[in-house]
N, CA and C atoms as an extended XYZ file, in Angstrom:
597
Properties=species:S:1:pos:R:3:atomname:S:1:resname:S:1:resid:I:1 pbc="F F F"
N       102.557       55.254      179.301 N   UNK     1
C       102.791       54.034      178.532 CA  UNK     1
C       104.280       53.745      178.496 C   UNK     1
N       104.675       52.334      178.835 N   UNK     2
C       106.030       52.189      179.003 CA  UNK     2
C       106.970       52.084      177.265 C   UNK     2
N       107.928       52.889      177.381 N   UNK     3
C       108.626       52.794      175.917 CA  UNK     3
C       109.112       51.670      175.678 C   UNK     3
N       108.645       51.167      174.212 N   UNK     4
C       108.705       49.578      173.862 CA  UNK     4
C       110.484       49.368      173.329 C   UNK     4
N       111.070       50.802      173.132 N   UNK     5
C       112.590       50.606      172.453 CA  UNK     5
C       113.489       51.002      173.440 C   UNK     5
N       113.552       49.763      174.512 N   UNK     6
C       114.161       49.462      175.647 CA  UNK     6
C       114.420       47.819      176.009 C   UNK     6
N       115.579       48.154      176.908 N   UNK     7
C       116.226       46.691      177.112 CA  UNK     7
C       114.977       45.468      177.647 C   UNK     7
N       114.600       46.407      178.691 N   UNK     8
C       114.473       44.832      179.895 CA  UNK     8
C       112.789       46.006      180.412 C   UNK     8
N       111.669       45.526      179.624 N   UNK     9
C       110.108       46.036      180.341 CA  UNK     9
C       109.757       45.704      181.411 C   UNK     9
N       109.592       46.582      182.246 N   UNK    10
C       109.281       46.422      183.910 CA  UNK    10
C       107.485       46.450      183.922 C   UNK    10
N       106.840       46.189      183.115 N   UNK    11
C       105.688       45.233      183.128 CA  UNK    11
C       105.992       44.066      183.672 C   UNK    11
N       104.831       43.886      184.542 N   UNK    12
C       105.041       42.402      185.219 CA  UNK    12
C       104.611       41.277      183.284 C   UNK    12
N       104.670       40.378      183.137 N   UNK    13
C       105.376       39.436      182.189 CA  UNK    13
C       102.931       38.770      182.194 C   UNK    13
N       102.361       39.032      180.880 N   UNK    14
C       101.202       38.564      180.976 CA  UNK    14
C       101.129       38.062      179.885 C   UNK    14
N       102.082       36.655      179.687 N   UNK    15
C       101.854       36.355      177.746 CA  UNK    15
C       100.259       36.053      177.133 C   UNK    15
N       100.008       36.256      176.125 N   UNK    16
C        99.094       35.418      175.579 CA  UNK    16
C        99.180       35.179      173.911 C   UNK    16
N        98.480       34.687      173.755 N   UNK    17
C        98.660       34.283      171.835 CA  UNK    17
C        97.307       35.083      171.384 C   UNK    17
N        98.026       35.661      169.868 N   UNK    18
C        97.402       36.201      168.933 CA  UNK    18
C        97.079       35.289      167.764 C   UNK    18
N        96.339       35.400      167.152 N   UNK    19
C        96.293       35.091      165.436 CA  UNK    19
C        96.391       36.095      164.519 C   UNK    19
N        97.826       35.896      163.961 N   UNK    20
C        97.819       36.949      162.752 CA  UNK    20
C        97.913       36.263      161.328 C   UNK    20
N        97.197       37.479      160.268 N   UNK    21
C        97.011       36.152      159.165 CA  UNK    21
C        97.513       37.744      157.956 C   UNK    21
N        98.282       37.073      156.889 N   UNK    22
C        98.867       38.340      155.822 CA  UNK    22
C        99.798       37.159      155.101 C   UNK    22
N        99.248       37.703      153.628 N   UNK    23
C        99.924       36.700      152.453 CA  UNK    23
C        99.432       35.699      152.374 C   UNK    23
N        97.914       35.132      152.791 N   UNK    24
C        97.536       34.161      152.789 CA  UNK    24
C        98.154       33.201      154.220 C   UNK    24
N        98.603       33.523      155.054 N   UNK    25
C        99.120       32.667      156.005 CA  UNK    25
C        99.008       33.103      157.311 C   UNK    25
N        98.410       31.743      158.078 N   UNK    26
C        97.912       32.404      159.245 CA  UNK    26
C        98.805       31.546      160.836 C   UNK    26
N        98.887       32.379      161.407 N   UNK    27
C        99.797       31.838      162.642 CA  UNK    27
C        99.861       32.456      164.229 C   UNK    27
N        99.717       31.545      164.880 N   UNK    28
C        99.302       31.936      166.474 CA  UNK    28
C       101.202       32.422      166.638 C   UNK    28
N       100.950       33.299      167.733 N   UNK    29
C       101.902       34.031      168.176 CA  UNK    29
C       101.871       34.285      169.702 C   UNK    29
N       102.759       34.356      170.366 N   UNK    30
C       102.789       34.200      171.301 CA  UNK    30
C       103.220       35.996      171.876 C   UNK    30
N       102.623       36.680      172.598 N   UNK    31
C       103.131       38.009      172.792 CA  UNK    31
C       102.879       38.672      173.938 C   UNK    31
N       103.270       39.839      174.951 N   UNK    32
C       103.559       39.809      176.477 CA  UNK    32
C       103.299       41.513      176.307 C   UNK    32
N       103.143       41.802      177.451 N   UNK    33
C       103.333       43.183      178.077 CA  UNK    33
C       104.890       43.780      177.569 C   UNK    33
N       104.959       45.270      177.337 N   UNK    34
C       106.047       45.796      177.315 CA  UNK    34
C       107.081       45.160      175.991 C   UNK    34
N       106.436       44.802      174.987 N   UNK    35
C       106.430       44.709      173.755 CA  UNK    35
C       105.368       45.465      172.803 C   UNK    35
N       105.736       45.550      171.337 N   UNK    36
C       105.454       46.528      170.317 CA  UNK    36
C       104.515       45.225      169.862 C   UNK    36
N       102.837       46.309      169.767 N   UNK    37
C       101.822       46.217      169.302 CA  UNK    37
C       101.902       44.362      169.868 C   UNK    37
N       101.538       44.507      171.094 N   UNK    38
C       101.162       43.030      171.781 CA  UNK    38
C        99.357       42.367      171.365 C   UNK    38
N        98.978       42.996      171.126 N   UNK    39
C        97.347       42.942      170.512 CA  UNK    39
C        97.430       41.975      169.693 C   UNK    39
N        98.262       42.360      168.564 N   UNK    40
C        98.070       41.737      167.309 CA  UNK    40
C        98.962       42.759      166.409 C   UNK    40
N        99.193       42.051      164.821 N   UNK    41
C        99.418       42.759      163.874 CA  UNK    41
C        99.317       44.316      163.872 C   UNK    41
N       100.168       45.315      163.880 N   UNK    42
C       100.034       46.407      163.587 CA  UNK    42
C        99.974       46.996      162.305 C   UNK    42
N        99.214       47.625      161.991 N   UNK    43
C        99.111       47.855      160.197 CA  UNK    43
C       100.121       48.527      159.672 C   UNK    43
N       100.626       49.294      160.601 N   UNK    44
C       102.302       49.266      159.696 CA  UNK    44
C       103.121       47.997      158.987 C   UNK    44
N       103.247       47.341      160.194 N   UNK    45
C       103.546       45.698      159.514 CA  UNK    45
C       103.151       45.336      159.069 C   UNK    45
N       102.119       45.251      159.028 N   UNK    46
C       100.974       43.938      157.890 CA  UNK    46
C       101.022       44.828      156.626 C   UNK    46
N       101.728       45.962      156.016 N   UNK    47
C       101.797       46.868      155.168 CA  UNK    47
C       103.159       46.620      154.402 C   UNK    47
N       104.146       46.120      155.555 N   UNK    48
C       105.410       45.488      155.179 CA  UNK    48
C       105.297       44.300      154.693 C   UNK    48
N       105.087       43.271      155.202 N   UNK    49
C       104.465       42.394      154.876 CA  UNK    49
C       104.060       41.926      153.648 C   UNK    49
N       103.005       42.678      153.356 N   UNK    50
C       101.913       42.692      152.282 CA  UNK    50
C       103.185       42.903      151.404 C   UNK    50
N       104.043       44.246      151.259 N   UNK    51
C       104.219       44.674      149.910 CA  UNK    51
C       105.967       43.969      149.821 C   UNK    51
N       106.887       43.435      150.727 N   UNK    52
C       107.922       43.535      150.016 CA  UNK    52
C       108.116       41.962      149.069 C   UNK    52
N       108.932       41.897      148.247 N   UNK    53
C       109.222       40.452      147.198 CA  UNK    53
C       110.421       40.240      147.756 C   UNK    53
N       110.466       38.923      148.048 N   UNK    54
C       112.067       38.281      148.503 CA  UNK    54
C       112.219       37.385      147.404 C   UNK    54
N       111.898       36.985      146.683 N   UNK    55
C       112.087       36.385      145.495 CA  UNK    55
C       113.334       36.180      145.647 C   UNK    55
N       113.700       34.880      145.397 N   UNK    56
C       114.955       34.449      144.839 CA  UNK    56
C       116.173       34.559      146.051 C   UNK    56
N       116.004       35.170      147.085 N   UNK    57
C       116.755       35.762      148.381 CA  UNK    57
C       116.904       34.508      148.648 C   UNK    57
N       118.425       34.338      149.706 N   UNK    58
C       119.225       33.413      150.588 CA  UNK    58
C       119.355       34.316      151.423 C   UNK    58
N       118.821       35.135      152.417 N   UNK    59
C       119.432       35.918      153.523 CA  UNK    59
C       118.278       37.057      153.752 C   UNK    59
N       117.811       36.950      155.491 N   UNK    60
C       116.983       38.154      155.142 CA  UNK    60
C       117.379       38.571      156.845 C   UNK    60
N       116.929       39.818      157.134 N   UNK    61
C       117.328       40.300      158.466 CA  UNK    61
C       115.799       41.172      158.796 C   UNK    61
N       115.207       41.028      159.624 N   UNK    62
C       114.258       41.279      160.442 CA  UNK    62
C       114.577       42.270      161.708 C   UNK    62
N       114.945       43.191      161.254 N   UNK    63
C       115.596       44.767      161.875 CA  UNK    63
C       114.494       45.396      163.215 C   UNK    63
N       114.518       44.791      164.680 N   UNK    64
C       113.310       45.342      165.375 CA  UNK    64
C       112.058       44.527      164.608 C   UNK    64
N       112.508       42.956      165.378 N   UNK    65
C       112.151       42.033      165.180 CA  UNK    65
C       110.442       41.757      166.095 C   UNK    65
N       110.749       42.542      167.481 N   UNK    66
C       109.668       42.305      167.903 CA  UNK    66
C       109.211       41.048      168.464 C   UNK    66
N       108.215       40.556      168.555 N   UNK    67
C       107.610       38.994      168.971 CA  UNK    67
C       107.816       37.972      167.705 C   UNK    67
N       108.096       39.007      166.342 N   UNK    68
C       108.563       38.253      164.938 CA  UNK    68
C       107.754       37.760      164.045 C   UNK    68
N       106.389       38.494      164.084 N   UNK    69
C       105.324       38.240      163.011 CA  UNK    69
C       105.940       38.126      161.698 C   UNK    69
N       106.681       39.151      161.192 N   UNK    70
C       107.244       39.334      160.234 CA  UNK    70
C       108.352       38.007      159.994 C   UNK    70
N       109.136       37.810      160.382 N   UNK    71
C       109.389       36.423      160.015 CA  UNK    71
C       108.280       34.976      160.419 C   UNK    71
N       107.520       35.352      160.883 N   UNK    72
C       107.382       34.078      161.165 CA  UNK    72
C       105.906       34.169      159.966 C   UNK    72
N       105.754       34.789      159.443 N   UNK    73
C       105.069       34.718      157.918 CA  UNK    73
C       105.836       34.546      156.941 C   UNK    73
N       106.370       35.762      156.817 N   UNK    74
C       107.474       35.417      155.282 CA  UNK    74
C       108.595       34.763      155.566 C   UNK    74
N       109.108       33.842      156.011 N   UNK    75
C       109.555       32.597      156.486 CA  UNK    75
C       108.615       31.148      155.691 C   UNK    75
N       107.354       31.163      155.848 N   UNK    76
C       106.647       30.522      155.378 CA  UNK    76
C       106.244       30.917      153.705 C   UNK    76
N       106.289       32.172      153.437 N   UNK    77
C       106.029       32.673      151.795 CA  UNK    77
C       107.365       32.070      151.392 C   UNK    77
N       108.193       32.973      151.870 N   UNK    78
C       109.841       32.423      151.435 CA  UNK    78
C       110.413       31.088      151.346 C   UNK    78
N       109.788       29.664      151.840 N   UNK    79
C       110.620       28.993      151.906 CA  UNK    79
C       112.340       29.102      151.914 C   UNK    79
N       113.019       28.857      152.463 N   UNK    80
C       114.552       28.498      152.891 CA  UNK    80
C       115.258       29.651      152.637 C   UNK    80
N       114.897       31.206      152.594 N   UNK    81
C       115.438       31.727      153.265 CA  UNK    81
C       116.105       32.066      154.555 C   UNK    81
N       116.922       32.153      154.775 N   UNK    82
C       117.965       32.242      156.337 CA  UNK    82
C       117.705       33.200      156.776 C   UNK    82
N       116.845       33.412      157.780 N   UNK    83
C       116.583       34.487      158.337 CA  UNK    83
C       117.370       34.866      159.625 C   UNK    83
N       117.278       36.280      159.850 N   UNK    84
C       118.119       36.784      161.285 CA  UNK    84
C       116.999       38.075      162.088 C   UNK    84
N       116.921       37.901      163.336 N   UNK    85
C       116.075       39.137      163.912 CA  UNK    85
C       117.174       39.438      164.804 C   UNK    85
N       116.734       40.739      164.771 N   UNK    86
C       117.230       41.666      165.946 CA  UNK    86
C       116.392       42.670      166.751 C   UNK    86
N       116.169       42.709      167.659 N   UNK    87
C       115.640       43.761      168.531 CA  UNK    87
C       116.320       44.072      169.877 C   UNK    87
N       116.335       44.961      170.700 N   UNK    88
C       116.559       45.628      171.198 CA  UNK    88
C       116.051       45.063      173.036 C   UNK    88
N       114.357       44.679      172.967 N   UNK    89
C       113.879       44.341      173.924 CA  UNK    89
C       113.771       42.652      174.516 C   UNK    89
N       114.573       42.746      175.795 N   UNK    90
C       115.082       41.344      176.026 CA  UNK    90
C       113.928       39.991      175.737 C   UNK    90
N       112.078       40.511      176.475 N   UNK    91
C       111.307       39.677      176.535 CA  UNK    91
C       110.811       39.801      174.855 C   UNK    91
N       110.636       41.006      173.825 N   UNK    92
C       110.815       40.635      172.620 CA  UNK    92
C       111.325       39.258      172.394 C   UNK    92
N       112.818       39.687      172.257 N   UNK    93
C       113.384       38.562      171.690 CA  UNK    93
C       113.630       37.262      171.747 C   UNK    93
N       112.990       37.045      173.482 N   UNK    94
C       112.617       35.441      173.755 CA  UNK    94
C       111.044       35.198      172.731 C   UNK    94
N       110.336       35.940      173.044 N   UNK    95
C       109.008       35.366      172.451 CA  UNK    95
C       109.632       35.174      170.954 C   UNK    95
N       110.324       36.209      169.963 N   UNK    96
C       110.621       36.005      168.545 CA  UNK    96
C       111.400       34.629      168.318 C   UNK    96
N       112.166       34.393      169.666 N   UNK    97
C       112.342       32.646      169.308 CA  UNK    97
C       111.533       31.674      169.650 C   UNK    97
N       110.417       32.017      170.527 N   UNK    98
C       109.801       30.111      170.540 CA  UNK    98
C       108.745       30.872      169.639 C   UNK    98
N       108.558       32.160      168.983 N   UNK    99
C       107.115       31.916      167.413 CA  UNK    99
C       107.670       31.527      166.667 C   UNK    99
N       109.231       31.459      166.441 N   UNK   100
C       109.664       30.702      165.172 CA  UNK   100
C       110.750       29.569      165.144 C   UNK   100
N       110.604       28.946      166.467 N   UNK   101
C       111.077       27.972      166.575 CA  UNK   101
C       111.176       26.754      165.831 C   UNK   101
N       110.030       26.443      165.374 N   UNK   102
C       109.371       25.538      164.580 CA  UNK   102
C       109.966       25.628      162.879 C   UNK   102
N       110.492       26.830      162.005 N   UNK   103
C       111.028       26.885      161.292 CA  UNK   103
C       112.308       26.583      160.657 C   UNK   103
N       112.807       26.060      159.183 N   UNK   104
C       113.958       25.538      158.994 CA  UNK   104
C       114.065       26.172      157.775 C   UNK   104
N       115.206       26.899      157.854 N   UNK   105
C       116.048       26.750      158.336 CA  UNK   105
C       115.821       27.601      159.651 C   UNK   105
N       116.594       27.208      161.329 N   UNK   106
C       116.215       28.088      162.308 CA  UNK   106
C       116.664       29.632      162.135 C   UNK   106
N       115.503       30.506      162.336 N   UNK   107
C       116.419       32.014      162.666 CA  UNK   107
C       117.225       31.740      163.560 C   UNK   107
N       118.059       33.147      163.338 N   UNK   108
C       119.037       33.531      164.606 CA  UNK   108
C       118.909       34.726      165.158 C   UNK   108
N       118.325       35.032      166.342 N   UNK   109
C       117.724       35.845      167.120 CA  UNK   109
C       119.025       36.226      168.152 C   UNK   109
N       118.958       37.422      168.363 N   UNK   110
C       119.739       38.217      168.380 CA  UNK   110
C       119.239       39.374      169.576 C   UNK   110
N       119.679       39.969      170.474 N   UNK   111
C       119.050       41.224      171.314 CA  UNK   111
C       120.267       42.266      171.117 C   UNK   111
N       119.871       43.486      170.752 N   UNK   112
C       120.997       44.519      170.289 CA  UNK   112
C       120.280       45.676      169.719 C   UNK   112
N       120.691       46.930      169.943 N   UNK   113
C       119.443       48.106      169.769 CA  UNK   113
C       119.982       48.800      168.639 C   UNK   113
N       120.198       47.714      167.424 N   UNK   114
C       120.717       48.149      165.837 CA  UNK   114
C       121.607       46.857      165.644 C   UNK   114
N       122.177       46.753      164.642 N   UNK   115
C       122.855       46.218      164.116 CA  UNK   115
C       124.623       46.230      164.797 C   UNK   115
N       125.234       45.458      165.234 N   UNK   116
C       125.897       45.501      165.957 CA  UNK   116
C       127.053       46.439      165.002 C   UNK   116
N       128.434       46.534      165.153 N   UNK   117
C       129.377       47.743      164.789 CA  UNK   117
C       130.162       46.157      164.243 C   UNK   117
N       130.301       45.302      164.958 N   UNK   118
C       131.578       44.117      164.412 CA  UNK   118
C       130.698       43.325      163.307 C   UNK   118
N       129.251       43.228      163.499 N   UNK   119
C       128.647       42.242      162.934 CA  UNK   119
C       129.098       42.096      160.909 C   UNK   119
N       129.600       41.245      160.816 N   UNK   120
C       130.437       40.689      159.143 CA  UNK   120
C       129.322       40.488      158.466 C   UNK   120
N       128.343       39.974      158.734 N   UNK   121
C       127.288       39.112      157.430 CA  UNK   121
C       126.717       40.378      156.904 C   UNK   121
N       126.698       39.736      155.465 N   UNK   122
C       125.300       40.873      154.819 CA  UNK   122
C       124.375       40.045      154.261 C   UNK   122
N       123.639       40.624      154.093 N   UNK   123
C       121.868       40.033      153.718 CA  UNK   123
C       121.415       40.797      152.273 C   UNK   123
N       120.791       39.545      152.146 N   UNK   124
C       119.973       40.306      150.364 CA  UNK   124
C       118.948       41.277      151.135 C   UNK   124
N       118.134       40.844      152.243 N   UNK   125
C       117.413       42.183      152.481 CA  UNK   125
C       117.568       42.337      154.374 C   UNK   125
N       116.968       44.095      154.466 N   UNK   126
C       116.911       44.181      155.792 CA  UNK   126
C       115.130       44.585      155.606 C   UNK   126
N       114.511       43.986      156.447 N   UNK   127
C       113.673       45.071      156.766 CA  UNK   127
C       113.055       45.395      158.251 C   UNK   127
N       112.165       46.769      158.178 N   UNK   128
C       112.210       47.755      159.472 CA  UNK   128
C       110.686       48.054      159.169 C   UNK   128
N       109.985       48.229      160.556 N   UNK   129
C       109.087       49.459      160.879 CA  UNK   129
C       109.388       49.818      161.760 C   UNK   129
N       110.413       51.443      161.659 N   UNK   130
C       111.153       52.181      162.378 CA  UNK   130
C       110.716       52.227      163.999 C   UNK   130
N       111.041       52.267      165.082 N   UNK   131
C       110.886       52.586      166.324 CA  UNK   131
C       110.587       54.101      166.557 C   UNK   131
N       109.602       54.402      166.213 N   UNK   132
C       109.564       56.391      165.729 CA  UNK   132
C       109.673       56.798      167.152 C   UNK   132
N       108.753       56.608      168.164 N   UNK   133
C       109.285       57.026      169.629 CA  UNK   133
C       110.642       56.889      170.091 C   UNK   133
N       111.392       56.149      169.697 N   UNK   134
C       112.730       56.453      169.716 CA  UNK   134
C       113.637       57.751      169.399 C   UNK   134
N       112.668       58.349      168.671 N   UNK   135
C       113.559       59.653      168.174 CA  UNK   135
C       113.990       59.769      166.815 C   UNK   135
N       114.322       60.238      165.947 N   UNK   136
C       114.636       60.531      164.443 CA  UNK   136
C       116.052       59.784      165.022 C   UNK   136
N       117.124       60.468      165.288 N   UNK   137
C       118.486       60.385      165.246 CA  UNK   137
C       118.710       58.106      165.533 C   UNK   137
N       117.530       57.574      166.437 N   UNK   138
C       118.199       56.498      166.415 CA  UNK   138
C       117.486       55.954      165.136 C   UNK   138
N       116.242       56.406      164.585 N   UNK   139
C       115.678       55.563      163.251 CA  UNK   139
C       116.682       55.923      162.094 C   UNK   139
N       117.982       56.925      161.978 N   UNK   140
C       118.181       57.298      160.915 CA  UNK   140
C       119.425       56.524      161.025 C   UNK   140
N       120.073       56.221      162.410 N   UNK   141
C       120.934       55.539      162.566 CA  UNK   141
C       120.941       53.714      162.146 C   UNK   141
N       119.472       53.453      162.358 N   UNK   142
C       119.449       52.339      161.556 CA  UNK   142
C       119.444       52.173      160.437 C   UNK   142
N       118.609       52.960      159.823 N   UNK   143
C       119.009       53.046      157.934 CA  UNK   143
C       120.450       52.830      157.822 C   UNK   143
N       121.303       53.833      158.637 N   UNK   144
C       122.754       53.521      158.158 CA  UNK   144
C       123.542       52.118      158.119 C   UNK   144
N       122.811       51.395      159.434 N   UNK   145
C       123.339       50.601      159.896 CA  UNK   145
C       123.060       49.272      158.716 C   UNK   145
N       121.727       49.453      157.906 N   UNK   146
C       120.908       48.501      157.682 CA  UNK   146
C       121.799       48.617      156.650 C   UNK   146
N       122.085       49.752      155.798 N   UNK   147
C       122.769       50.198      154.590 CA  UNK   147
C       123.921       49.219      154.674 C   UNK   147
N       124.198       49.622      155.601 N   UNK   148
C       126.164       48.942      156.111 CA  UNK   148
C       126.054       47.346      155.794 C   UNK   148
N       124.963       46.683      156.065 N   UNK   149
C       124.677       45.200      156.772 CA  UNK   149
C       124.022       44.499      155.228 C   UNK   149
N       124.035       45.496      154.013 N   UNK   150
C       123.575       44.917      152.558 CA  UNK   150
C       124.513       44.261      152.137 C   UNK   150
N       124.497       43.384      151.083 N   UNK   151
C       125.002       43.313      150.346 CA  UNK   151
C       124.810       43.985      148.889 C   UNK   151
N       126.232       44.212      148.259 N   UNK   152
C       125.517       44.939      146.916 CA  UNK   152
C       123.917       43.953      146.013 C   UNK   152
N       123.291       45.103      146.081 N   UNK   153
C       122.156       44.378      145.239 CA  UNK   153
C       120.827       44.389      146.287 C   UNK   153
N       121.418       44.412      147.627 N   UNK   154
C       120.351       44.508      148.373 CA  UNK   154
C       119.500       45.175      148.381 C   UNK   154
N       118.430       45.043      149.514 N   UNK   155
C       117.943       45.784      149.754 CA  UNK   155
C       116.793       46.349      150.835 C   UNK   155
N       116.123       47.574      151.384 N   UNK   156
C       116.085       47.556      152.555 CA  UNK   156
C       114.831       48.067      152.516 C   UNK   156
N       113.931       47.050      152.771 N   UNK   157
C       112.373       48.304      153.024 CA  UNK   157
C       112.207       48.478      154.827 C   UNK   157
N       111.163       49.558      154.113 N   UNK   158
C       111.235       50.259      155.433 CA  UNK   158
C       109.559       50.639      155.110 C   UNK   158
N       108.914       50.540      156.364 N   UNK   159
C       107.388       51.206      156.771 CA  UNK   159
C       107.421       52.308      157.431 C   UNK   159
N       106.319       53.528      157.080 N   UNK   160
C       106.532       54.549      157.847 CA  UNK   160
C       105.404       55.486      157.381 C   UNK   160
N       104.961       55.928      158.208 N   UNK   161
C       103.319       56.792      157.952 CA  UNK   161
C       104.164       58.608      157.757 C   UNK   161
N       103.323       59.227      157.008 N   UNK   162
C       103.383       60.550      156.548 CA  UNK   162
C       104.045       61.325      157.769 C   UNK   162
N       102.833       61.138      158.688 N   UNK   163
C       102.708       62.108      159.907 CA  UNK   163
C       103.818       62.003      160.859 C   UNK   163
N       104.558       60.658      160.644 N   UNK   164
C       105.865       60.050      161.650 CA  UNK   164
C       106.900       60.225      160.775 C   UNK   164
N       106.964       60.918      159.806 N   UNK   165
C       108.148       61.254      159.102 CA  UNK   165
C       108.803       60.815      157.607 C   UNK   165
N       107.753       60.394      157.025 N   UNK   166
C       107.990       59.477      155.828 CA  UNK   166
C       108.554       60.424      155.186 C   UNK   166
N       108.308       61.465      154.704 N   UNK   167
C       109.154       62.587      153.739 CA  UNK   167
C       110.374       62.997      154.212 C   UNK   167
N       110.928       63.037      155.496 N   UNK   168
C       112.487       62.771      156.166 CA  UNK   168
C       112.908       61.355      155.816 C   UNK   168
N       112.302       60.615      155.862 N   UNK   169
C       112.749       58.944      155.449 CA  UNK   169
C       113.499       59.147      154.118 C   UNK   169
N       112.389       59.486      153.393 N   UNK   170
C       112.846       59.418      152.162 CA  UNK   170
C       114.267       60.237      151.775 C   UNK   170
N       114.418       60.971      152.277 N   UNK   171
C       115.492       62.216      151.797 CA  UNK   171
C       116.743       61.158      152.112 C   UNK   171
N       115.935       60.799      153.501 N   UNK   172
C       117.707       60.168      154.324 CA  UNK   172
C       117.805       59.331      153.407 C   UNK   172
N       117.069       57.977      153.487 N   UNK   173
C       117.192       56.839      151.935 CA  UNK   173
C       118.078       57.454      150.927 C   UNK   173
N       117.482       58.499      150.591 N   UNK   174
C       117.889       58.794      148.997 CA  UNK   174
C       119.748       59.570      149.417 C   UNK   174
N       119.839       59.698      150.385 N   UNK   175
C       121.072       60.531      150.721 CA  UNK   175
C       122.417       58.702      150.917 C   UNK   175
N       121.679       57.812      151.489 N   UNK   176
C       122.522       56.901      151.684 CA  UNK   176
C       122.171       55.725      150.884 C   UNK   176
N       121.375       55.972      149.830 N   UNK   177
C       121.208       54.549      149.050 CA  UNK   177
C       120.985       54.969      147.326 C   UNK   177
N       121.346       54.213      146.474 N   UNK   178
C       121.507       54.603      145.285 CA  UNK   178
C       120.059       54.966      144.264 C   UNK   178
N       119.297       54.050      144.708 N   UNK   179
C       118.040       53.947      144.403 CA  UNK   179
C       117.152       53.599      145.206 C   UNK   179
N       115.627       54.414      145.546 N   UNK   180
C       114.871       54.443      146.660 CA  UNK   180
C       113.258       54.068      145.323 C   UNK   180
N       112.475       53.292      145.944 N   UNK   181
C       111.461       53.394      144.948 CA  UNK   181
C       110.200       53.348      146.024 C   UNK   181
N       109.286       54.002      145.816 N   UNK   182
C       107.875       53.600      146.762 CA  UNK   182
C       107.107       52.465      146.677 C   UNK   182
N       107.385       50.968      146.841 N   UNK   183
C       106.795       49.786      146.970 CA  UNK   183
C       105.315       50.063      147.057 C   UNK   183
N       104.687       51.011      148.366 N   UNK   184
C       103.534       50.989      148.492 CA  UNK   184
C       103.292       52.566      149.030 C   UNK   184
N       102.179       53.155      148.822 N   UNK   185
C       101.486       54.504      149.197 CA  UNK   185
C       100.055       54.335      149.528 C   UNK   185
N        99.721       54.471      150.692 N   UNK   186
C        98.124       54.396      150.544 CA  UNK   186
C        97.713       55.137      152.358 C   UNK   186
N        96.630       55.595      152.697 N   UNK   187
C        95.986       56.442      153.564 CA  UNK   187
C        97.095       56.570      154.632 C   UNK   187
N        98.158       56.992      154.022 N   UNK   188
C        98.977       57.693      154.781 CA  UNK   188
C       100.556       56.945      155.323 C   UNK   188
N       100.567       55.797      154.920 N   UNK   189
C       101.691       55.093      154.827 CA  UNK   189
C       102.248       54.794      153.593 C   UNK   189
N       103.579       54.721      153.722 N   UNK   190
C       104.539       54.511      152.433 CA  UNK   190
C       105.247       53.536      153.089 C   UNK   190
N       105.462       52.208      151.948 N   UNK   191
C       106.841       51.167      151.831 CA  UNK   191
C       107.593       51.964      150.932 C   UNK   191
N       109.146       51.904      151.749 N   UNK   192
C       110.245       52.426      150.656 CA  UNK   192
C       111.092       51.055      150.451 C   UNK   192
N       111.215       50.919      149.547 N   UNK   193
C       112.820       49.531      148.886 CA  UNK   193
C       113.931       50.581      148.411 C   UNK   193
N       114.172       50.419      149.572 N   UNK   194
C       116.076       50.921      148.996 CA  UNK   194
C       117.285       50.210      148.943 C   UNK   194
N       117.914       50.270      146.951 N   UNK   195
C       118.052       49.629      146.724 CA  UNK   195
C       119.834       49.958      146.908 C   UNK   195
N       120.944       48.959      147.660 N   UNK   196
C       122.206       49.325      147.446 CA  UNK   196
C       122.996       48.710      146.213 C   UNK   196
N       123.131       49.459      145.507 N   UNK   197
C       123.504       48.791      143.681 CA  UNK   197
C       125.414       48.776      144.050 C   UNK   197
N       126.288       49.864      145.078 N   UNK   198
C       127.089       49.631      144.874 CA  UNK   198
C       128.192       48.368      145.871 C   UNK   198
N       129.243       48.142      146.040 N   UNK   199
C       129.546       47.325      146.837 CA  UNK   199
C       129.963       48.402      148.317 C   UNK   199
C-alpha cells in the first residue's frame, strides 16, 4: 500500500466523489488514489468532527488537510471562520481546493509536511488526525509545530485511537501545552483539546 504522508503519489490519478455527511451536513467530495481514506469519511475524522466547538473562532487551521472533509463541513457549522489547510500530499491538496472552493470566506491551501518554520499567523484552533504511519517522531513534531502556530487561548485537538498511541499523545500534549482535556473517549479513540493559556 502506497504511504499517503508523501509529496507527489505515483498512483496513476482515478478521481471520484464521495458523500460525506457529520454535524448535520452533507457534501460531495471529490477524492483520488494515493490520498488518506479516499472511500469516504474515516472515523477518526468524523470523531473530530463530531466533537470539537469553534464557537466564537476567527481562524482555524486544518493540519493534514487531506481532500478537506474537515473543512469543508465545519466551514459550513462555523460560518466565517478563516480557514487554512495544510498537507503534505501534492494531489491532496489540489482536490482540498476545488471541495472548498465554493466557500467564503476562501481557504488557503497550502502543500508543506507541517507547519512551515517562517510561517507568522496564529489561529484560535489547529486541528489533526495524526499521520501515525509516519512514525511517532514526525506526529510529535507536529504537536510542536501546531503548539508554535496558537495563539494564546488556543487551541489544538487532535484524534487518535489507543492502539496508535493515544497514551504517548497525551503525555506529549501535557509536556507542551498547559491544559489537555479529553473532548471525547469511546471504543478506543480519544479527542484531546489542548489548550495554550500562555502567550
Amino acid at each position: 500500500m502506497e504511504h499517503y504522508f508523501q509529496g507527489d503519489p505515483s498512483a496513476p490519478s482515478e478521481e471520484r466523489v464521495v458523500r460525506v455527511q457529520a454535524r448535520g451536513v452533507t457534501v460531495e467530495l471529490l477524492t483520488d488514489r494515493g490520498v488518506f481514506s479516499k472511500a469516504g469519511l474515516d472515523e477518526g475524522t468524523r470523531r473530530l468532527i463530531e466533537s470539537v466547538d469553534l464557537a466564537g473562532a476567527a481562524s482555524a487551521l486544518d493540519l493534514g488537510c487531506g481532500y478537506g472533509p474537515v473543512t469543508a463541513i465545519l466551514a459550513r457549522v462555523y460560518p466565517g471562520v478563516q480557514w487554512w489547510m495544510i498537507d503534505v500530499n501534492r494531489r491532496a491538496v489540489e482536490l482540498a481546493r476545488r471541495n472548498t472552493a465554493d466557500l467564503v470566506p476562501q481557504p488557503v491551501v497550502l502543500q508543506h509536511d507541517g507547519i512551515p518554520p517562517d510561517f507568522e499567523l496564529r489561529f484560535d484552533h489547529v486541528l489533526l488526525n495524526p499521520p501515525i504511519r509516519a512514525g511517532k517522531a514526525t506526529v510529535f513534531r507536529l504537536y510542536e509545530e501546531a503548539h508554535r502556530a496558537l495563539k494564546p487561548g488556543g487551541k489544538l485537538w487532535v484524534v487518535i485511537q489507543k492502539k496508535h498511541g493515544a497514551p504517548s499523545t497525551e503525555v506529549k500534549l501535557r509536556e507542551l501545552f498547559e491544559r489537555v482535556d479529553v473532548a471525547h473517549r469511546k471504543a478506543g479513540y480519544f479527542v484531546f483539546c489542548a489548550v495554550r493559556e500562555s502567550p
